[in-house]
MARDOFI-70802 format. One record per atom (N, C-alpha, C): y, x, z; residue number from 0. Coordinates in steps of 0.05 Angstrom, whole numbers, plus 5000, padded with zeros to 4 digits. Layout:
# MARDOFI-70802
[[Y, X, Z], NUM]
...
***
This chain:
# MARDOFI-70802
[[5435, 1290, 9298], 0]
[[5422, 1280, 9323], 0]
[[5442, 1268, 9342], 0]
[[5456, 1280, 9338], 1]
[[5484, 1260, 9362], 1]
[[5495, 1239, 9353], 1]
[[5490, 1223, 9340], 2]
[[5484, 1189, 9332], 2]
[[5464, 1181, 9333], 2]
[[5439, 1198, 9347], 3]
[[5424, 1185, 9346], 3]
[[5421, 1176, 9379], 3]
[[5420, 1140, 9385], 4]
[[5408, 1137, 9415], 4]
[[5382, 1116, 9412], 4]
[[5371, 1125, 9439], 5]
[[5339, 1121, 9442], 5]
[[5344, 1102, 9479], 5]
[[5334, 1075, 9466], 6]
[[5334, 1063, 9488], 6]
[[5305, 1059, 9501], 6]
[[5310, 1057, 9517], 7]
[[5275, 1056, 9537], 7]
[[5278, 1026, 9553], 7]
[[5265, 1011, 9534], 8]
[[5250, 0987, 9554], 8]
[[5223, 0979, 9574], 8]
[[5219, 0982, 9597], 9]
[[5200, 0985, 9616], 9]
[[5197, 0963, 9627], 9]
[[5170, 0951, 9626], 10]
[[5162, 0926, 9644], 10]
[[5163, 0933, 9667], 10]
[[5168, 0922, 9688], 11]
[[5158, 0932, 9712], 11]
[[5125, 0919, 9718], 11]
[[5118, 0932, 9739], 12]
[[5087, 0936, 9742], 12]
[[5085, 0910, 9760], 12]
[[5047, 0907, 9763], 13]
[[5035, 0875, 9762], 13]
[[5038, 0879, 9791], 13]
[[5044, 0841, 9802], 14]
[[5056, 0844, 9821], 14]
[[5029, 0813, 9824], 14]
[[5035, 0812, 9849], 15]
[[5009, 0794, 9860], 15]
[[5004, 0768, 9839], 15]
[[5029, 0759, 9838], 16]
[[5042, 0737, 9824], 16]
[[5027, 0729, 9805], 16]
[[5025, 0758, 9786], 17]
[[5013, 0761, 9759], 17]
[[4983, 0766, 9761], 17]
[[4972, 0776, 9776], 18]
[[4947, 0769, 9786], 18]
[[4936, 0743, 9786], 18]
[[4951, 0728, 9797], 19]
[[4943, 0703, 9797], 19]
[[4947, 0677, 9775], 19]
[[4962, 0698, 9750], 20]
[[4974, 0682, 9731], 20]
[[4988, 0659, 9729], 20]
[[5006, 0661, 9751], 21]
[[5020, 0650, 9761], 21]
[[5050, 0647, 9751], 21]
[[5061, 0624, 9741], 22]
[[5090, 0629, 9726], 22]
[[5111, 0643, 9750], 22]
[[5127, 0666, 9739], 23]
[[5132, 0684, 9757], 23]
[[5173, 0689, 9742], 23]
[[5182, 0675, 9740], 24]
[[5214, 0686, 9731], 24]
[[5236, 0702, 9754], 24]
[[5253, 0677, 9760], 25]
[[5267, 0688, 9782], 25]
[[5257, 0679, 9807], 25]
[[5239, 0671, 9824], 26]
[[5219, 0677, 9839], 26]
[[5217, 0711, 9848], 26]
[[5204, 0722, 9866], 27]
[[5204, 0745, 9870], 27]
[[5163, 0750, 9873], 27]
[[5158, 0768, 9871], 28]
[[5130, 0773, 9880], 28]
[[5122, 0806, 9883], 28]
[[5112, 0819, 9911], 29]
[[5115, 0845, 9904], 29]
[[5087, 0852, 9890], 29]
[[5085, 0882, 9886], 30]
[[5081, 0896, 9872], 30]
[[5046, 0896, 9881], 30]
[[5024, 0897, 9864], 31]
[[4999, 0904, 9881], 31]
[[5007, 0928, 9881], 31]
[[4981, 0951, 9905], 32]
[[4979, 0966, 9909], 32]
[[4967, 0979, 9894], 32]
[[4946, 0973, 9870], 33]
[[4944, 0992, 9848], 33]
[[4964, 0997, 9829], 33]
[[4983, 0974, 9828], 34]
[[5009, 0976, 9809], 34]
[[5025, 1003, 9822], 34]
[[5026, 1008, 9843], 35]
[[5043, 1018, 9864], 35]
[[5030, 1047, 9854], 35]
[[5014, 1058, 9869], 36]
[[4989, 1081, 9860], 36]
[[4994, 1081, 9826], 36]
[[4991, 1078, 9798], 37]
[[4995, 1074, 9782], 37]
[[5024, 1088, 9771], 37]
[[5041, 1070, 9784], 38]
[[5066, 1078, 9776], 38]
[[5077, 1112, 9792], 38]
[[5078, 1107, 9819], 39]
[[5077, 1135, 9825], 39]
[[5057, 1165, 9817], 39]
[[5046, 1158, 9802], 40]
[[5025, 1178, 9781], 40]
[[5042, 1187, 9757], 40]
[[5056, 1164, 9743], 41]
[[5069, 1172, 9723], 41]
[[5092, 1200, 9721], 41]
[[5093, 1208, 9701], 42]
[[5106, 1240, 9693], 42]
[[5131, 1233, 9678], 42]
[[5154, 1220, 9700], 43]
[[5170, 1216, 9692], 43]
[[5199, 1234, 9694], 43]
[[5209, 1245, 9684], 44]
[[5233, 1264, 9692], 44]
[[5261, 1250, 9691], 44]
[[5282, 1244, 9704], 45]
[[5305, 1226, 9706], 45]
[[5314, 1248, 9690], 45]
[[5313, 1279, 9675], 46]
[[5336, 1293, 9666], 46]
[[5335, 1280, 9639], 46]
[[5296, 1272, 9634], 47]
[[5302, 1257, 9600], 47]
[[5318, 1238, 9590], 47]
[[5339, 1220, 9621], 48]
[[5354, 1196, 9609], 48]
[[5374, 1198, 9616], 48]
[[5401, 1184, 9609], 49]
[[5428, 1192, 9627], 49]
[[5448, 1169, 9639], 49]
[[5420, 1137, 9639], 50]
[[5435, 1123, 9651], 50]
[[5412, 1100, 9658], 50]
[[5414, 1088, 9679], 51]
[[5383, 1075, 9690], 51]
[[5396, 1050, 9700], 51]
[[5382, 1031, 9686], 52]
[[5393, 1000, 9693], 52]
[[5376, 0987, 9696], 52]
[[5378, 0963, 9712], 53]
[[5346, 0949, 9722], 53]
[[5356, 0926, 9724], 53]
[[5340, 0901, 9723], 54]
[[5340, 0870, 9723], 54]
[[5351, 0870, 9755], 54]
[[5358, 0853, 9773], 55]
[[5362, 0859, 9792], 55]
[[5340, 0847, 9819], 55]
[[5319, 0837, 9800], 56]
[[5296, 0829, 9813], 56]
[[5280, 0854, 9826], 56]
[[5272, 0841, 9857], 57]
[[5251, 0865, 9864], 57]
[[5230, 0875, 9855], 57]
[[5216, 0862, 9840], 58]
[[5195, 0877, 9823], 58]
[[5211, 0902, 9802], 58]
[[5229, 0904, 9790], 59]
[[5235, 0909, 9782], 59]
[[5257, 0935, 9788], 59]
[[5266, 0930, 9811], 60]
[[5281, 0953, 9827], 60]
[[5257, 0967, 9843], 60]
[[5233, 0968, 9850], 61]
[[5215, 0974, 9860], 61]
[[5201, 0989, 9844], 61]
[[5195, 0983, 9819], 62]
[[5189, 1003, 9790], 62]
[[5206, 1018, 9783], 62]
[[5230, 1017, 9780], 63]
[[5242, 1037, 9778], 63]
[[5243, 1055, 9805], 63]
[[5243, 1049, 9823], 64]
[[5243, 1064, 9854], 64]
[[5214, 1085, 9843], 64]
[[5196, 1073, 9837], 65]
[[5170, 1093, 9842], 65]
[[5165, 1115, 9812], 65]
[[5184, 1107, 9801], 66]
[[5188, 1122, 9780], 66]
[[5204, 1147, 9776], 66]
[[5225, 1142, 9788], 67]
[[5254, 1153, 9795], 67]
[[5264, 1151, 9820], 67]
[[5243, 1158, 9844], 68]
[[5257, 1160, 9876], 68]
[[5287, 1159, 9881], 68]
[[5293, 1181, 9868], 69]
[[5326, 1192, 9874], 69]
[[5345, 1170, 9863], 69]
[[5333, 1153, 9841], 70]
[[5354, 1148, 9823], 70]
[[5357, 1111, 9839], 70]
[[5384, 1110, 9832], 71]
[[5403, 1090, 9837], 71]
[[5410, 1071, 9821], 71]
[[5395, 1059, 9799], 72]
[[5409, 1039, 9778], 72]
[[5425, 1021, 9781], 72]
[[5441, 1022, 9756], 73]
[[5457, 0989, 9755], 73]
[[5444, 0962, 9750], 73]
[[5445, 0951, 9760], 74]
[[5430, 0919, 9761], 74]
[[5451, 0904, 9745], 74]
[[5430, 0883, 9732], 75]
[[5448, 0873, 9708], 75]
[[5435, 0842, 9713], 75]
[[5443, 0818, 9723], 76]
[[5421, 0794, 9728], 76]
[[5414, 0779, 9696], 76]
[[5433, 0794, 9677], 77]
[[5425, 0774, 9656], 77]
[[5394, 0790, 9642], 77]
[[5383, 0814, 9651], 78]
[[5358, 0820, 9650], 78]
[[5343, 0808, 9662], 78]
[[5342, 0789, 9682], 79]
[[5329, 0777, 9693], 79]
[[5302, 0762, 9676], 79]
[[5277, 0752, 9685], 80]
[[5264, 0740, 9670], 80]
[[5267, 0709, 9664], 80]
[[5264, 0692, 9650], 81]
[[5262, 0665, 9642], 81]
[[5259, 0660, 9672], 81]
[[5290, 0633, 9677], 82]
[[5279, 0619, 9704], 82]
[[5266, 0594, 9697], 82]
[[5236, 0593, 9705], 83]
[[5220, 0574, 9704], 83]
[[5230, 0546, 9719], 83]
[[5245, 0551, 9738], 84]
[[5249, 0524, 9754], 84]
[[5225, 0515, 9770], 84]
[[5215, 0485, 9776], 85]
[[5195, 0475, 9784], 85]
[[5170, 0485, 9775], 85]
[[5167, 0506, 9754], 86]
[[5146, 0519, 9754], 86]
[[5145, 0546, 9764], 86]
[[5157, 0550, 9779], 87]
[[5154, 0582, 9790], 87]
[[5129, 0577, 9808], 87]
[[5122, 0601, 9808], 88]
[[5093, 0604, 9833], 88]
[[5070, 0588, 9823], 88]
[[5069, 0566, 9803], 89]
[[5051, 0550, 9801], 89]
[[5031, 0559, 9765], 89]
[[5011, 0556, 9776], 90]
[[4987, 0563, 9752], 90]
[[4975, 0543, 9737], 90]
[[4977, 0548, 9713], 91]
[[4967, 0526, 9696], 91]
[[4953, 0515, 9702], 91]
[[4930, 0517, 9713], 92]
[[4908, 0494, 9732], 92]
[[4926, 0485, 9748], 92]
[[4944, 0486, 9765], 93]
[[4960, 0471, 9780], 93]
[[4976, 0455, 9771], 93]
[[4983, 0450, 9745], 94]
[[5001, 0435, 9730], 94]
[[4993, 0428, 9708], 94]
[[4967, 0429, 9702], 95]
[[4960, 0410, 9676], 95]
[[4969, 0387, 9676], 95]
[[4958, 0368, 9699], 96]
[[4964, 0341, 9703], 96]
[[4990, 0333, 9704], 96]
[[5012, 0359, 9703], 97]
[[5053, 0339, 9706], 97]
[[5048, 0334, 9677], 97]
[[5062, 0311, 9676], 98]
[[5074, 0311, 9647], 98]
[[5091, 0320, 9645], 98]
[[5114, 0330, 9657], 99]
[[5136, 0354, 9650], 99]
[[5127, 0369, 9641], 99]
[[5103, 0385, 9649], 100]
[[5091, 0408, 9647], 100]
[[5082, 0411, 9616], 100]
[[5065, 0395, 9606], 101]
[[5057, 0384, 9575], 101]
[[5073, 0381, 9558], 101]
[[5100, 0366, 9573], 102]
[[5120, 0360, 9543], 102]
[[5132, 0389, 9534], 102]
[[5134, 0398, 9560], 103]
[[5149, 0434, 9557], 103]
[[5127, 0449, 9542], 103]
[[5105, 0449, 9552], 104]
[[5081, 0464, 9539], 104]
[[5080, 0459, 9504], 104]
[[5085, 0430, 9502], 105]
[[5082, 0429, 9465], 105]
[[5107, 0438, 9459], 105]
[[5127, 0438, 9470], 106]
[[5154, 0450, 9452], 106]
[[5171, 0461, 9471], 106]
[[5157, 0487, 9481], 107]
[[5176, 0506, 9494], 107]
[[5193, 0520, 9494], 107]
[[5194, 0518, 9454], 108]
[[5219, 0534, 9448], 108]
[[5246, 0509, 9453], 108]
[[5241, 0491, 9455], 109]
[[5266, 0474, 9454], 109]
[[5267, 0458, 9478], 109]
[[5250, 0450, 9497], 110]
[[5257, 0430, 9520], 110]
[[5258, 0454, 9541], 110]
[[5279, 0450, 9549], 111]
[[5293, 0459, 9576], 111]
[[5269, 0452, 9602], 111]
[[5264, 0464, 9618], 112]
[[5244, 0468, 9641], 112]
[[5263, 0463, 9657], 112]
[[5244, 0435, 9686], 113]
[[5257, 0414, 9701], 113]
[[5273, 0444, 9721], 113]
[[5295, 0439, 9732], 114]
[[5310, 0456, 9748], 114]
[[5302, 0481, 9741], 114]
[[5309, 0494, 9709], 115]
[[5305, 0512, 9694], 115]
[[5318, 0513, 9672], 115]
[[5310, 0542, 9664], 116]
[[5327, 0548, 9635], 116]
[[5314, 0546, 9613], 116]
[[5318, 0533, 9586], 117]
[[5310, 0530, 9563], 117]
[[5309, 0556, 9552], 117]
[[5292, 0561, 9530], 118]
[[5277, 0580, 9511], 118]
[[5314, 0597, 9495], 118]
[[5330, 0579, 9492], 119]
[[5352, 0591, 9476], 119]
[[5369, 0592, 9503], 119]
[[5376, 0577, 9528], 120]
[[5393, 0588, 9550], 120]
[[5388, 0619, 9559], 120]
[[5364, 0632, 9556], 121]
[[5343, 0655, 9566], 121]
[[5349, 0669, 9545], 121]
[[5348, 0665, 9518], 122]
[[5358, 0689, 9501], 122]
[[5385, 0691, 9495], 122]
[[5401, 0676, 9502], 123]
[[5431, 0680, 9497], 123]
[[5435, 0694, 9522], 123]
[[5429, 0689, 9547], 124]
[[5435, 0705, 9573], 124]
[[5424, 0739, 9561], 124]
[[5392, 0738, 9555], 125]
[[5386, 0762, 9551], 125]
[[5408, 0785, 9530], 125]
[[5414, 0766, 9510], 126]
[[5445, 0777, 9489], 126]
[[5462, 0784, 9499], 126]
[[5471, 0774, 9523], 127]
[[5496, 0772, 9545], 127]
[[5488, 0805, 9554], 127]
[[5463, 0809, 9577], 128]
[[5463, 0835, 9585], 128]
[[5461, 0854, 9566], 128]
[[5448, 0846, 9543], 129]
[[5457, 0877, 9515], 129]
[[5477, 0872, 9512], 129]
[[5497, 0865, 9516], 130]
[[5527, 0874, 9507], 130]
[[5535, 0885, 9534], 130]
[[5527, 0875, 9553], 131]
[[5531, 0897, 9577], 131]
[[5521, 0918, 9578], 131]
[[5497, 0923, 9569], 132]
[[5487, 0952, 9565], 132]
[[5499, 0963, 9550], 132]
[[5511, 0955, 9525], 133]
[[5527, 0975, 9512], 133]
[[5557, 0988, 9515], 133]
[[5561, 0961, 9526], 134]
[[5585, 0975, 9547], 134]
[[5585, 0994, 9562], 134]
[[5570, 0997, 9579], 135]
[[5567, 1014, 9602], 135]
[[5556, 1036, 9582], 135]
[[5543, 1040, 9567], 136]
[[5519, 1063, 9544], 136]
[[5560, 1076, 9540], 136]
[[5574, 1059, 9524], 137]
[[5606, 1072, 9514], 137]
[[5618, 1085, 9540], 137]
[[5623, 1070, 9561], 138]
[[5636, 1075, 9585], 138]
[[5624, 1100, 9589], 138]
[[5600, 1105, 9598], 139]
[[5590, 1136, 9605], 139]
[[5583, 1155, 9588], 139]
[[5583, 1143, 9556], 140]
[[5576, 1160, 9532], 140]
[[5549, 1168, 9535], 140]
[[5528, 1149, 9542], 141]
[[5504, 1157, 9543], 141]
[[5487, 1144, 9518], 141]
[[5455, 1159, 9520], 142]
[[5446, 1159, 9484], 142]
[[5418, 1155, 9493], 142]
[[5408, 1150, 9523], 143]
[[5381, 1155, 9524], 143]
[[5382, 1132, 9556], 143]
[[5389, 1115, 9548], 144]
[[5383, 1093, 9583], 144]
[[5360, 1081, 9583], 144]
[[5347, 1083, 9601], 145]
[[5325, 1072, 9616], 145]
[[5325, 1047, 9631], 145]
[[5320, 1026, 9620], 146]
[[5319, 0995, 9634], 146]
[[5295, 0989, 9639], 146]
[[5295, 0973, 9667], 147]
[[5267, 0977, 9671], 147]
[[5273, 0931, 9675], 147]
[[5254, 0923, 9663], 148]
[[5262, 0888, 9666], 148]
[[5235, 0878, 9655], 148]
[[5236, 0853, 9651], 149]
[[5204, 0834, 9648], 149]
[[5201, 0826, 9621], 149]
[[5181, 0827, 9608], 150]
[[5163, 0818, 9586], 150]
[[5173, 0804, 9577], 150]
[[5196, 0776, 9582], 151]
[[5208, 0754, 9569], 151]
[[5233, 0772, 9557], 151]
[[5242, 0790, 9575], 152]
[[5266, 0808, 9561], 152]
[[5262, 0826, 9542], 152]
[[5232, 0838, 9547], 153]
[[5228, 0864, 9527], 153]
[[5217, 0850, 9500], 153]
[[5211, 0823, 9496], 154]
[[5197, 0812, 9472], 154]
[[5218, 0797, 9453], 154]
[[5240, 0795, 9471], 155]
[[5270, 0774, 9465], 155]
[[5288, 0795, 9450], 155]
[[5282, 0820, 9455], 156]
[[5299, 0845, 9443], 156]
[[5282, 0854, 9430], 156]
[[5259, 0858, 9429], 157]
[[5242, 0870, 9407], 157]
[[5246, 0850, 9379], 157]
[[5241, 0829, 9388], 158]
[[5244, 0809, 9361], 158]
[[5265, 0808, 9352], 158]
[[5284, 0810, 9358], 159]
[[5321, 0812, 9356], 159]
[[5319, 0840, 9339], 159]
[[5312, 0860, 9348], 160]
[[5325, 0885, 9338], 160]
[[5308, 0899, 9329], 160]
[[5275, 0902, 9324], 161]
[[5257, 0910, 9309], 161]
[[5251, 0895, 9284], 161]
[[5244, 0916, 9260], 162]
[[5249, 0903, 9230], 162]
[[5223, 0901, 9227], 162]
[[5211, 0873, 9237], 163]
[[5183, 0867, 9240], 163]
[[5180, 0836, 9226], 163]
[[5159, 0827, 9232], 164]
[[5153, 0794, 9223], 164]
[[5140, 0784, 9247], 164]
[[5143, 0795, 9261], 165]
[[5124, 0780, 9299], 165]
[[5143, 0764, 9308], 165]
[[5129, 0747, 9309], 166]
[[5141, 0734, 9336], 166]
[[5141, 0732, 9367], 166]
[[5163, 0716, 9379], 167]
[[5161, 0723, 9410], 167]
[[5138, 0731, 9412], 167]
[[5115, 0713, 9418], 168]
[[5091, 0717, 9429], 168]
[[5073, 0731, 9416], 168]
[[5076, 0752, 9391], 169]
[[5064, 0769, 9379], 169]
[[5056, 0794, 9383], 169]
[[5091, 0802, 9402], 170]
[[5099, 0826, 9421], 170]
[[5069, 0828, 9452], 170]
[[5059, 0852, 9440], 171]
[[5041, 0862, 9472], 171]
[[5061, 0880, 9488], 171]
[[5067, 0865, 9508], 172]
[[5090, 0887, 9531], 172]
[[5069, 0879, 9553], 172]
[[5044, 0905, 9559], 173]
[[5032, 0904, 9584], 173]
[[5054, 0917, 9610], 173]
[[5041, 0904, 9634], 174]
[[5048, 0913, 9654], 174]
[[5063, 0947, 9663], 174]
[[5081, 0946, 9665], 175]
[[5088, 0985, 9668], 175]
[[5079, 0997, 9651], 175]
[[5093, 0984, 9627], 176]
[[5089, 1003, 9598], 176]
[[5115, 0995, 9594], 176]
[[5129, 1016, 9564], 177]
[[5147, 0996, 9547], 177]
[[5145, 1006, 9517], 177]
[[5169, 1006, 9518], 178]
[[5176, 1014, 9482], 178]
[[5199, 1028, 9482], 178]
[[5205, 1049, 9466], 179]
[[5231, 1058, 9460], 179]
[[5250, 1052, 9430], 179]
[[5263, 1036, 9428], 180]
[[5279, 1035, 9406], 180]
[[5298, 1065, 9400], 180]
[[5306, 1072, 9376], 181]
[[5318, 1087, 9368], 181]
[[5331, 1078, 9342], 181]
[[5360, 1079, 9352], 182]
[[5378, 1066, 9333], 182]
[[5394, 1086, 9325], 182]
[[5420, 1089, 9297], 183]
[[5435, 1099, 9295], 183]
[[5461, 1085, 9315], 183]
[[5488, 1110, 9318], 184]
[[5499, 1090, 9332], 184]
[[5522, 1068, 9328], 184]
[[5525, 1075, 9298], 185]
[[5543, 1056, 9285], 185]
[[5518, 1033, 9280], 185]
[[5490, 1027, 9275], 186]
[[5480, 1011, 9272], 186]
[[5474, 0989, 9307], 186]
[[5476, 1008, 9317], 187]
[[5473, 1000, 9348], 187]
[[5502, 0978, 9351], 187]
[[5521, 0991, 9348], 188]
[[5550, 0971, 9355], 188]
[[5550, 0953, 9330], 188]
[[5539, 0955, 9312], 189]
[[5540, 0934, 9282], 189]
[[5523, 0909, 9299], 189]
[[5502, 0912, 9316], 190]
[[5490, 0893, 9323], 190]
[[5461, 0900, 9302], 190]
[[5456, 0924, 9285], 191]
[[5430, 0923, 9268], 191]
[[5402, 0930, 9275], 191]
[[5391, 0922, 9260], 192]
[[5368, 0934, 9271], 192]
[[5351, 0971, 9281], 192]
[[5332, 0959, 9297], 193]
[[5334, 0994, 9306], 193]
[[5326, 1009, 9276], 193]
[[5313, 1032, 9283], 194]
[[5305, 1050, 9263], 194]
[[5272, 1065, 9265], 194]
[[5271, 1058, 9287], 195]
[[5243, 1061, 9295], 195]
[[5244, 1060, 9324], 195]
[[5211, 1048, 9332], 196]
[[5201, 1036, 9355], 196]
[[5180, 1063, 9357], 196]
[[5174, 1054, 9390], 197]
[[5151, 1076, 9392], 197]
[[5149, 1069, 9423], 197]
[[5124, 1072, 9428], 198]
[[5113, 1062, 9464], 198]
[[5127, 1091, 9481], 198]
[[5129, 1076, 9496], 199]
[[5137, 1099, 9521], 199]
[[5109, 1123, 9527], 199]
[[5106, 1141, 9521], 200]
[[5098, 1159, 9531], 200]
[[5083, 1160, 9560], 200]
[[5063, 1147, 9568], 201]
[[5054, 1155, 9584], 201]
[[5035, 1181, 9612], 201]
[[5044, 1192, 9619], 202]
[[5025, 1219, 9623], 202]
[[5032, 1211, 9651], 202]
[[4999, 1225, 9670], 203]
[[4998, 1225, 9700], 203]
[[5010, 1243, 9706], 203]
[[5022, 1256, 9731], 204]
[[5021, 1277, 9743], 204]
[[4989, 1295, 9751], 204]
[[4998, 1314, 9746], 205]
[[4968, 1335, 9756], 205]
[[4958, 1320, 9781], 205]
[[4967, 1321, 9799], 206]
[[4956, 1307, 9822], 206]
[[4959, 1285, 9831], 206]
[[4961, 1267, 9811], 207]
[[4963, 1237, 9809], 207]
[[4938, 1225, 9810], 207]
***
């Protein structure tokens, strides 16, 4: 068991933004108030993990706040979500008619988004903060960290490191849920795949 570590990836919870289905990256949007109620219900114990890292976006440091009051994470910006550029804040009915918008829409894995990051700039950055996480995982000798970051990051590492056939957009990462990878830890520094996946555990508090 002491090779074995268990990482915890957590969306943070629906924020107005996403309500409105609204393209939402590095933009900020806070939290609704059922997201809010929701997350503070959750039966979360900080003794189950031994190192808490968060995107450094406020949705995101705000989920982990209502999760873990006490706790203090490291912010990492390459968790950050896909920067949309000229499409932040704006909803597909509001942008049917760009043609930017269309040419990106037919081939989003490859055209770069106007004052934005392309589909492979967003997963090489996301690559960038897992090697920072594992740094810091060696530096403190920890086997159980809790990151709490957005749906473009938890689907960019699921496909990377789960021994699946999905693709990006195959991955369901709802709102303030995640997944836990569990790797060995010579397969973890090999760069291999995990060893098994499994959703985060959800339970309310009694008086939640």
């Amino acid at each position: 068991m002491d090779d074995t570590v268990v990482i915890t990836l957590f969306r943070h919870g629906v924020t107005e933004d996403n309500v409105r289905r609204a393209f939402l990256g590095w933009n900020d949007s806070p939290l609704t108030q059922d997201a809010e109620k929701a997350l503070a219900a959750y039966q979360f114990s900080p003794l189950s993990y031994d190192l808490f890292v968060s995107s450094d976006l406020q949705r995101c440091l705000a989920t982990m706040n209502l999760l873990f009051p006490k706790v203090e994470p490291i912010t990492l910006q390459e968790f950050r979500e896909m920067c949309f550029g000229d499409f932040e804040g704006k909803t597909n009915e509001e942008m049917k008619e760009w043609k930017e918008y269309q040419q990106w829409m037919s081939d989003w894995t490859s055209l770069p988004i106007p004052n934005g990051e392309s589909f492979l700039q967003f997963t090489n950055r996301v690559q960038k903060g897992w090697n920072k996480l594992l740094k810091l995982m060696e530096e403190q000798n920890a086997r159980k960290p809790f990151i709490t970051t957005h749906g473009g990051v938890i689907r960019t590492l699921l496909t990377r490191f789960v021994d699946d056939k999905k693709d990006f957009w195959d991955w369901n990462v709802p709102h303030g849920s995640g997944y836990q990878l569990t790797f060995q830890r010579d397969d973890l520094r090999r760069g291999n795949r995990c060893t098994l996946l499994q959703a985060v555990p959800l339970m309310e508090k009694e008086n939640g």
